[in-house]
C-alpha positions, -999 to +999 in steps of 0.1 A: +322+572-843+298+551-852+290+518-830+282+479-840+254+467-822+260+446-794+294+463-791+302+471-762+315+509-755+341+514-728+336+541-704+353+561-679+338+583-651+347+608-624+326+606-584+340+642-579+330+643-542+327+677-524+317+686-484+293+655-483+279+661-522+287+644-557+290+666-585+262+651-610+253+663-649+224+665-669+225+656-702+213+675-729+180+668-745+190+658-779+219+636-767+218+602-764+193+589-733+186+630-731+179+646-699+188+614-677+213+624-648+250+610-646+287+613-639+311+633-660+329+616-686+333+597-715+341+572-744+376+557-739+397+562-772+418+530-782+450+548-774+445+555-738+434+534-703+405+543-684+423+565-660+437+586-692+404+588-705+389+604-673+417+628-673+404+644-707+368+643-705+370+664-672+393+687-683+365+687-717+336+688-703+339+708-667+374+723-672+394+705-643+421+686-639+418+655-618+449+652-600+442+620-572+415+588-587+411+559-573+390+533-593+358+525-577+342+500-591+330+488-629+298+481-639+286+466-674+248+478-686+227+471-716+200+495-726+168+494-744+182+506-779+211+479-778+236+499-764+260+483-743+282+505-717+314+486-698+317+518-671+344+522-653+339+546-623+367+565-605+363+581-571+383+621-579+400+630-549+418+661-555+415+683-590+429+718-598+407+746-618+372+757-616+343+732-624+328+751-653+297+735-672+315+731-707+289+700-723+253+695-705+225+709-694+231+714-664+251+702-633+242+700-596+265+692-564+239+665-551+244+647-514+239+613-521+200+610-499+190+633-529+199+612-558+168+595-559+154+634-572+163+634-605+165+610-635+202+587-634+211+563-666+202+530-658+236+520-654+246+543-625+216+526-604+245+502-589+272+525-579+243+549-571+231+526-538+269+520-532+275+560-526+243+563-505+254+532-483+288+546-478+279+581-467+249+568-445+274+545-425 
């Protein structure tokens, strides 16, 4: 799929929250913005909503299926190589299966004092202090 520039590219992504800890994904080093830290998830197709979206790129890329998400918040981000990201984040509250690294480099249950440890997409930095807030109050 190729993009225009300027375009912006919707996105969907799963907070999967465990015992005080976010599950949180390296990409790999020849992807896109390679070896920065994010959320699972993915491009939204033009057939499906956000929610649908984040259904299929967890059950992709770790092998789950989200079954309780509650939007959390969206957040629009440009990047130094034109790319433009409308991300719509999604708290996962329940999911059934075994989280199984299917896509990145690597994946880490972080608690949110330790996110400031490894590399996050510029775009997460917003939702990022919002988490941290949350489980310090």
């Amino acid at each position: 799929m190729s993009v225009r520039r300027n375009e912006i590219v919707q996105v969907a992504v799963g907070i999967i929250i465990n015992e005080g800890t976010v599950l949180c994904c390296q990409r790999k080093k020849k992807a896109r913005y390679g070896l920065q830290w994010e959320f699972p998830g993915g491009k939204v197709k033009q057939s499906e909503s956000p929610a649908e979206c984040l259904q299929r790129e967890l059950k992709e890329e770790l092998g789950i299926l989200a079954s309780d998400v509650e939007p959390y918040g969206t957040y629009v981000q440009t990047y130094h190589d034109d790319g433009t990201f409308e991300v719509n984040y999604f708290i996962v509250k329940q999911f059934d299966g075994d989280v199984n690294n299917n896509v990145f480099k690597t994946i880490r249950w972080l608690a949110p004092a330790e996110f400031d440890s490894v590399q996050f997409l510029e775009g997460n930095k917003p939702i990022l202090k919002k988490l941290q807030c949350e489980f310090a109050g």
